[in-house]
C-alpha positions as CSV (number, residue, x, y, z in Angstrom):
1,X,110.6,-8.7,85.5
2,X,108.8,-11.6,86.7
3,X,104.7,-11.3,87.2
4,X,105.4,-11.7,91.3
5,X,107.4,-8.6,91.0
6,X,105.7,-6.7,88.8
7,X,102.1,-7.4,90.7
8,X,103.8,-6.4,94.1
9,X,104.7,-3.2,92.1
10,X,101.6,-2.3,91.1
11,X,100.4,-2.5,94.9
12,X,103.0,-0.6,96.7
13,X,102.0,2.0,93.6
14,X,98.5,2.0,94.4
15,X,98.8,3.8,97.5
16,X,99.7,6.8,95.9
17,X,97.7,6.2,93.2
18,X,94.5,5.4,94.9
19,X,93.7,9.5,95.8
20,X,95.2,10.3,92.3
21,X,92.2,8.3,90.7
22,X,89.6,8.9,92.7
23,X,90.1,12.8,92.2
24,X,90.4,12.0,88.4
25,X,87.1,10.1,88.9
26,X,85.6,12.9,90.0
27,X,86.4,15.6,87.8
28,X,85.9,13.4,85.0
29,X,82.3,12.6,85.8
30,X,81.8,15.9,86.8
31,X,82.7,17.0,83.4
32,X,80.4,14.7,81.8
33,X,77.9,16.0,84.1
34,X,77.8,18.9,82.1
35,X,76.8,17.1,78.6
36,X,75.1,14.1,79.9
37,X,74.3,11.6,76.9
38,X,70.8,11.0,77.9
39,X,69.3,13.7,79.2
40,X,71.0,16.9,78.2
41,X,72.6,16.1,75.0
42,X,69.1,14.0,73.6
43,X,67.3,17.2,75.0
44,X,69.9,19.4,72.8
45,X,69.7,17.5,69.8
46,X,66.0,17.3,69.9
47,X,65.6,21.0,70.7
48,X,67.8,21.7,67.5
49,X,66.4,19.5,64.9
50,X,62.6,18.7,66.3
51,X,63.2,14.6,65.1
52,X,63.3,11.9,66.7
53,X,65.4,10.4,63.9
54,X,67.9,13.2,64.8
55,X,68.3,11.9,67.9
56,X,69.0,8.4,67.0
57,X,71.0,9.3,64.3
58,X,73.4,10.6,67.1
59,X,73.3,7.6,69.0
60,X,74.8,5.9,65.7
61,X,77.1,7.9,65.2
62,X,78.3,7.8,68.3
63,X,78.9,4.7,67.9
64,X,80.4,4.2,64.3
65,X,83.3,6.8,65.5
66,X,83.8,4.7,68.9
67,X,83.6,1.3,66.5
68,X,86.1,2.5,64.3
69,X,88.4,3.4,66.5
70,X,88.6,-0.6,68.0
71,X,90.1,-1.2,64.6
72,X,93.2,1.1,65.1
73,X,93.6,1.0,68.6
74,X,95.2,-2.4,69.1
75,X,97.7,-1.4,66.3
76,X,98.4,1.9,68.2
77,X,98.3,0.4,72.0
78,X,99.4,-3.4,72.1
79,X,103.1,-3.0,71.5
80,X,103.3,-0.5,74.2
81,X,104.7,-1.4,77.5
82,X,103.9,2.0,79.2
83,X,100.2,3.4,77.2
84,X,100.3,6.7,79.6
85,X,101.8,9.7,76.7
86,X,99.5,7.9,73.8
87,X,96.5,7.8,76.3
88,X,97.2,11.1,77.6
89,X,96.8,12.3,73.6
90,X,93.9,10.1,72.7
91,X,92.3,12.2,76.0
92,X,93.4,15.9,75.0
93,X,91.6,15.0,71.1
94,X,88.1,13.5,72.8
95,X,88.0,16.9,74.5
96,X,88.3,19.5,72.1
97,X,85.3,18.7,70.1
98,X,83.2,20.2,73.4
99,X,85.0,23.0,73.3
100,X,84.4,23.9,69.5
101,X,80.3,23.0,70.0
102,X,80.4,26.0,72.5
103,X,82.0,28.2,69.8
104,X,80.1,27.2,66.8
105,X,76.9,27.4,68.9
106,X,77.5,30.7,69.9
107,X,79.2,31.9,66.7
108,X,76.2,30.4,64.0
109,X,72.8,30.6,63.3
110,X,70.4,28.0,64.0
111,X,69.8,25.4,61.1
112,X,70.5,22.6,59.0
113,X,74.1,23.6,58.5
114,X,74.9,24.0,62.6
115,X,73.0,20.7,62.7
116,X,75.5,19.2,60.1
117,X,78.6,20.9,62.1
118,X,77.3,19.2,65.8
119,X,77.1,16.2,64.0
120,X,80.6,16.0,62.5
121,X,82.1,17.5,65.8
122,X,80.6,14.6,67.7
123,X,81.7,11.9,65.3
124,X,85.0,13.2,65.5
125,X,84.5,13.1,69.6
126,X,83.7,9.8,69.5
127,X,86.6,8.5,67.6
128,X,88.7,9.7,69.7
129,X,86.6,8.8,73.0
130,X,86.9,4.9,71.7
131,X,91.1,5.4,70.8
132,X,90.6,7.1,74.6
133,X,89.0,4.5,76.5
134,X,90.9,1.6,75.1
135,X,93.5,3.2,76.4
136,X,92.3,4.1,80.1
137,X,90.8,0.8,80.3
138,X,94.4,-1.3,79.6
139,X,95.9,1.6,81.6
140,X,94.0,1.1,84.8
141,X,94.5,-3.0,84.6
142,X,98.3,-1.8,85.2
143,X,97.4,0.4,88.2
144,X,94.7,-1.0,90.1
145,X,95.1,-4.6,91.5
146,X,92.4,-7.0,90.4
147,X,91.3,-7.9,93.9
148,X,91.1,-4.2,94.6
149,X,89.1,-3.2,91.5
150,X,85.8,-4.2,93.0
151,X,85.9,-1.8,95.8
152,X,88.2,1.0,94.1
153,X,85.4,1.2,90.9
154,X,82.9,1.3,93.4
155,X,83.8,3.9,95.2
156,X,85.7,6.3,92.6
157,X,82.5,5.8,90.3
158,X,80.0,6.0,93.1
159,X,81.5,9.1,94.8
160,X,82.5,10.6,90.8
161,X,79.0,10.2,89.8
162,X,77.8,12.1,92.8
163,X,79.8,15.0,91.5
164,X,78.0,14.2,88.3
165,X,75.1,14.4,89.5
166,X,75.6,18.4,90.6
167,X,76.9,19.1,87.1
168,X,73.7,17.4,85.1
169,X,71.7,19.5,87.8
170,X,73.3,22.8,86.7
171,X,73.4,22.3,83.5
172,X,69.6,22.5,83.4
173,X,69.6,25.5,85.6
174,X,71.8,26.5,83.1
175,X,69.8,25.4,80.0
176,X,66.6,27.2,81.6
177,X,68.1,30.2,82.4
178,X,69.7,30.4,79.1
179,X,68.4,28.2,76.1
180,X,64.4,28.0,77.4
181,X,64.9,31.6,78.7
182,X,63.0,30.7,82.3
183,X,60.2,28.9,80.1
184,X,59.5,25.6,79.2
185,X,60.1,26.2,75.3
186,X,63.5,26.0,73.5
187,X,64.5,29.5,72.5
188,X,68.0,29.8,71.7
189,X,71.5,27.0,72.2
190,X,73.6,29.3,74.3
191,X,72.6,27.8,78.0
192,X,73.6,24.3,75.8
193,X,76.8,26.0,74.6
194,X,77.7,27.3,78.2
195,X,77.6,23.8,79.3
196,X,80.4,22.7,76.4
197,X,82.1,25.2,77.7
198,X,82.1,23.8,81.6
199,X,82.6,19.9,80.2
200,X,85.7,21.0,78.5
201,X,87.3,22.8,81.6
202,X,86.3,20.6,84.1
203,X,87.5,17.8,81.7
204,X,91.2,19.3,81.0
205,X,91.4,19.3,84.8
206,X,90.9,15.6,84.9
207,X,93.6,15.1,82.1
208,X,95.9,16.7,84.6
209,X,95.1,14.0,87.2
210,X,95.0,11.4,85.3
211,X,99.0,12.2,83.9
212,X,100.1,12.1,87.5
213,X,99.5,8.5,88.0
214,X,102.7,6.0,87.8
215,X,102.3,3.2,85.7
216,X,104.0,0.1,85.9
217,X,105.8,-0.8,82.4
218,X,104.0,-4.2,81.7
219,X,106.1,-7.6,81.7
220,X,105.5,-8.5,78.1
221,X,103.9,-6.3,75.2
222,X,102.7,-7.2,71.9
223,X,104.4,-6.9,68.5
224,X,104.2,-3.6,66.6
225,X,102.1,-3.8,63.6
226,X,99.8,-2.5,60.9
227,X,96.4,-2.1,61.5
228,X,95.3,-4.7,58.3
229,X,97.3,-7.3,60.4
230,X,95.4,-6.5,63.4
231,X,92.3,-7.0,62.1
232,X,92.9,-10.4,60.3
233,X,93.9,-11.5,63.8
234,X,90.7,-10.5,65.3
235,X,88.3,-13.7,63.6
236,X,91.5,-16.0,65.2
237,X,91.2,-14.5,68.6
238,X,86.8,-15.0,68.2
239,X,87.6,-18.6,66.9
240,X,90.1,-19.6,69.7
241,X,87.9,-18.2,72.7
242,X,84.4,-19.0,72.2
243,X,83.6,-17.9,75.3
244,X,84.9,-14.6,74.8
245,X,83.2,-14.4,71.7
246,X,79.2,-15.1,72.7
247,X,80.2,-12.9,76.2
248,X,80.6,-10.0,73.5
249,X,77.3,-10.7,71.4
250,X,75.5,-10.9,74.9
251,X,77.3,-7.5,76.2
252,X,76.2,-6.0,72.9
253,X,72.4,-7.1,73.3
254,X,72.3,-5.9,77.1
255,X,74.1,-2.3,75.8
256,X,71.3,-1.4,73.9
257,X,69.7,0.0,76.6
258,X,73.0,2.5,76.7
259,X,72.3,3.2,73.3
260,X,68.8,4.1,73.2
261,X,68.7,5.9,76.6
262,X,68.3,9.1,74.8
263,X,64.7,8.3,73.7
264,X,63.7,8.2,77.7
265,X,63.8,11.9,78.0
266,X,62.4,12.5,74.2
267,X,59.4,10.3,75.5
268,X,59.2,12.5,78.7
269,X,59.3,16.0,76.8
270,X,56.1,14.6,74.4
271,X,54.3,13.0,77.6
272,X,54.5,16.0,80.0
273,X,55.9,19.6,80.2
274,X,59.8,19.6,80.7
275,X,61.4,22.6,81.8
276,X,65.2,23.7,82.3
277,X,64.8,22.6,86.4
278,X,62.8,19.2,85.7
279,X,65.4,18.2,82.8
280,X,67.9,19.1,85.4
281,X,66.3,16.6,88.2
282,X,65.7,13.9,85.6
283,X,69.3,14.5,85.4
284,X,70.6,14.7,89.4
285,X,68.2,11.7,90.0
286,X,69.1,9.1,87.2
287,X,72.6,10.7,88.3
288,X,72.4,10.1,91.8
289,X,70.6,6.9,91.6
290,X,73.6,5.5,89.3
291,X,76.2,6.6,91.8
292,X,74.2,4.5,94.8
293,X,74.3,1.5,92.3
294,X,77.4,1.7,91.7
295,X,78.3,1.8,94.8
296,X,76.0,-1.5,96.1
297,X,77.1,-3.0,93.1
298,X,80.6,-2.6,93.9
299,X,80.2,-4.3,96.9
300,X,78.3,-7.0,95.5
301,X,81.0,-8.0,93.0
302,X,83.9,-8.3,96.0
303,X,81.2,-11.5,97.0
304,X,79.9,-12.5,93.4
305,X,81.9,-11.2,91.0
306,X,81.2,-9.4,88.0
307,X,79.3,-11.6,85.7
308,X,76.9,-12.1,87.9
309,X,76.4,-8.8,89.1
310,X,75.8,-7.9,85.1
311,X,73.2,-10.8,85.0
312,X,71.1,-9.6,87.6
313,X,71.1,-5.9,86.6
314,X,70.2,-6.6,83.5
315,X,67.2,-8.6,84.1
316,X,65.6,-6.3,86.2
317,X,66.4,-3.5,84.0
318,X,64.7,-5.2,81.5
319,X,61.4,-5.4,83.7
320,X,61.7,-1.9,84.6
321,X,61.3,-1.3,80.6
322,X,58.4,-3.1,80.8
323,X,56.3,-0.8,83.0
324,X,56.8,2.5,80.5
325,X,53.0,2.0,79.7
326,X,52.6,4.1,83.6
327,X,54.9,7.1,82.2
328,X,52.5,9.6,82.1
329,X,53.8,11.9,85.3
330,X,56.4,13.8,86.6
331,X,56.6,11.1,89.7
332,X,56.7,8.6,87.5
333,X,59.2,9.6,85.1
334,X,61.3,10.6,88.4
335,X,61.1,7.1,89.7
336,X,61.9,5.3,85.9
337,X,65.0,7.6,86.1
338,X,65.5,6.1,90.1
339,X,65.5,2.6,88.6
340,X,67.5,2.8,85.5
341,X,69.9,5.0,87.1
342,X,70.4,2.3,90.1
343,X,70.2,-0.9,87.9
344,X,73.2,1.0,85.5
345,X,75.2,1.5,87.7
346,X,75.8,-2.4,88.1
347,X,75.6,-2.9,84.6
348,X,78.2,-0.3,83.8
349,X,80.9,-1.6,86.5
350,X,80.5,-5.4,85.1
351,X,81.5,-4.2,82.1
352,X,84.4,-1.7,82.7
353,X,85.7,-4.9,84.7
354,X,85.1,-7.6,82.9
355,X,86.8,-6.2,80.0
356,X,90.3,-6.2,82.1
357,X,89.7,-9.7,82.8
358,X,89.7,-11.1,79.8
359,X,92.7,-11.7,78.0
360,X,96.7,-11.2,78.9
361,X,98.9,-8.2,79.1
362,X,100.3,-9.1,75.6
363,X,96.5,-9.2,73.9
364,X,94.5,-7.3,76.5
365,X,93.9,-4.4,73.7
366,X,92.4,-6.8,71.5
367,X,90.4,-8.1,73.6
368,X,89.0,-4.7,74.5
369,X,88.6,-3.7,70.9
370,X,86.9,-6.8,69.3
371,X,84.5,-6.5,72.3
372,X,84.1,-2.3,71.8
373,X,83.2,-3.1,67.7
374,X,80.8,-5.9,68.3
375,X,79.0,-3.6,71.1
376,X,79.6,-0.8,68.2
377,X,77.2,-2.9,66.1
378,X,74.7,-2.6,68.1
379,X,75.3,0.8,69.0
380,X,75.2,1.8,64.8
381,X,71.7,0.0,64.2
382,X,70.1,0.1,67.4
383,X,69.6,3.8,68.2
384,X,68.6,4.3,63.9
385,X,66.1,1.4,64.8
386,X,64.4,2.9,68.0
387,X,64.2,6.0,66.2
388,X,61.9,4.7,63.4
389,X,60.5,2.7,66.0
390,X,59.3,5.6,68.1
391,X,58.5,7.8,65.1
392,X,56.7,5.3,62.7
393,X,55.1,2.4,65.7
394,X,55.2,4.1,69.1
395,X,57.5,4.7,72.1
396,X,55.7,1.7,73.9
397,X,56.6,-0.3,71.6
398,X,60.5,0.8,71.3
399,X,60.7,0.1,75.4
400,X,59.1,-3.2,75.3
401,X,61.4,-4.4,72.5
402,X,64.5,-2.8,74.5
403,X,63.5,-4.5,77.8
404,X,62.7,-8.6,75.6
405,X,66.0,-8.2,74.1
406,X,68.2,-7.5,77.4
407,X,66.1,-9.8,79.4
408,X,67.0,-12.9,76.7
409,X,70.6,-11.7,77.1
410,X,70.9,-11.4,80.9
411,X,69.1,-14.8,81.1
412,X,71.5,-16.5,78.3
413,X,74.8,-14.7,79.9
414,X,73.9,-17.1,83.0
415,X,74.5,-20.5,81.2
416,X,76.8,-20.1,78.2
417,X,79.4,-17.9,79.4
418,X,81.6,-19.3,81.8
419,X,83.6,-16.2,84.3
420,X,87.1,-15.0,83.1
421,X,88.4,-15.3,86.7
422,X,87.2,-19.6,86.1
423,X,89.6,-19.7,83.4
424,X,93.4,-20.3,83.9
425,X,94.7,-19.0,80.5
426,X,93.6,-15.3,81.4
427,X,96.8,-13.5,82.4
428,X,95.7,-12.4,85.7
């Protein structure tokens, strides 16, 4: 099959396709809803263990299972010409872990050895999630048409994290009616353990979705082969493409802000009182103000593209860092969540692009792998750092540093990498 052919197939597919995604968008996000990273899940973790270093000790590992998985995905994905069934699996794997926090939650006492279990679980979640999203990510280059993805990511993520939204605002109704007891005092995990419960469902709903869109078989795959092989070729592919290659430093300096998100609401809990309904409106508004970005910022890229879009965002999320110093009130927290929230949003679509623009057909999994591990760097030392910062210098400190180092990115991104869509050799 010639490329003509096979890109006029992956059009006439994406009219059925289109509502197919956007309801897997939806339940998807909706599921995450339930365990959002930086707000519910920093809030659980802290509640449980009482350290800050707890907390970014799970940003860390979050990351080292979602690095680790870069190395075997290309050997698992790149020889594939249809990535559906082993993306499918990869899905059904990243779920279960939810499930079995709920139980153990439920079924074990507090303490160090429940702590050591949730951390395990969600290292094991994480694996998977990165074996997961290399997947989807190669996956959706196959089913959305690059002049489409602009306005198809805006609007499935916009509209999806609406729904997420709702779910991050019940899941601290259900945290507060459950885990703080109507108080504003941690009791006991089962309002948490309710909420792994909900992600899981709502999740396994969005598996279903996602299995009912048709994938075009690409024109030309990669070899089959080891995962040792696959990672000698990675220094070759860094070597070759140097503008690939500083693009994912820079992406891995402006994700820090991803990574160390959890602290936000840590820094909120010690500055004023945070109940089960405020945690749940920190939620619904960082929530609602990502979905808004995402939306303007999918309508921005259609006229910029998306370097650019991730250049601006990330300089002004870096000078929203820089006011932290004013956090000392419910208002203000709720409008730090406003801007971070909206300012994500563009972030977060410039990467899930970008990624499917770099690279061909026959390499694209690389590509997405060597860019998830350096970014998986960061992620390792970054959140371990902010914790020691926040617990040994202040959290002041740990925001300032946050917003100098993805301001010198966003500012560097601008004149030493050169756009994907500028450079012929990209299978487009």
């Amino acid at each position: 099959m010639k490329k003509k052919e096979y890109q006029n197939n992956v059009k006439e597919n994406y009219i059925s396709n289109f509502p197919i995604g956007i309801a897997q968008g939806l339940f998807f996000y909706a599921g995450m809803g339930f365990y959002n990273y930086a707000s519910i899940f920093a809030s659980f973790i802290f509640d449980l263990s009482k350290s800050e270093l707890i907390v970014g000790l799970m940003g860390t590992v979050m990351s080292l299972g979602y690095t680790i998985a870069q190395i075997y995905g290309p050997a698992a994905l790149e020889h594939l010409v249809i990535k559906r069934k082993r993306m499918l699996t990869f899905g059904f794997l990243y779920r279960v872990p939810w499930l079995l926090m709920g139980v153990f939650l439920l079924a074990f006492p507090a303490g160090t050895p429940l702590v050591l279990v949730i951390v395990l679980l969600y290292a094991v979640l994480h694996f998977f999630n990165g074996l997961y999203i290399s997947s989807f990510f190669d996956f959706m280059s196959k089913i959305v048409p690059i002049e489409k993805r602009g306005t198809y990511f805006g609007l499935r993520n916009s509209i999806s994290i609406a729904f997420q939204a709702g779910a991050g605002y019940l899941a601290g109704v259900l945290v507060g009616r459950f885990s703080y007891l109507d108080g504003a005092e941690y009791v006991i995990p089962h309002g948490y353990a309710y909420c792994f419960f909900l992600a899981f469902l709502v999740h396994m709903i969005d598996l279903f979705a996602l299995s009912r869109l048709k994938e075009e078989p690409a024109v030309v795959a990669g070899k089959k082969t080891t995962v040792l092989r696959t990672l000698k070729k990675f220094p070759a592919i860094l070597q070759a493409d140097k503008n690939f290659a500083v693009y994912c430093v820079l992406r891995s300096l402006i994700s820090l802000g991803f990574y160390t998100a959890s602290f936000i609401i840590v820094f909120a809990k010690i500055r004023i009182p945070v109940t089960g309904e405020i945690l749940g409106i920190f939620t619904a508004v960082n929530l609602v103000s990502l979905s808004v970005g995402t939306f303007a910022a999918g309508q921005i890229a259609n006229k910029v593209g998306f370097k650019k879009l991730v250049e601006g965002a990330a300089i002004l999320i870096a000078c929203v860092y820089f006011t932290s110093p004013l956090l000392n009130s419910f208002e203000a927290f709720f409008v730090f969540f406003l801007g971070v929230g909206f300012l994500t949003g563009g972030i977060f679509l410039s990467f899930d692009n970008l990624i499917m623009e770099f690279g061909r057909s026959d390499n694209r999994p690389s590509y997405i792998a060597i860019s998830s591990i350096i970014s998986g760097i960061t992620g390792i030392v970054g959140p371990l750092a902010a914790g020691l910062i926040a617990n040994q210098i202040s959290f002041i400190a740990l925001f300032y540093g946050i917003g100098m180092v993805i301001l010198a990115a966003g500012i560097l991104m601008i004149s030493k990498v050169t756009d994907p869509r500028e450079i012929k050799e990209y299978w487009l």
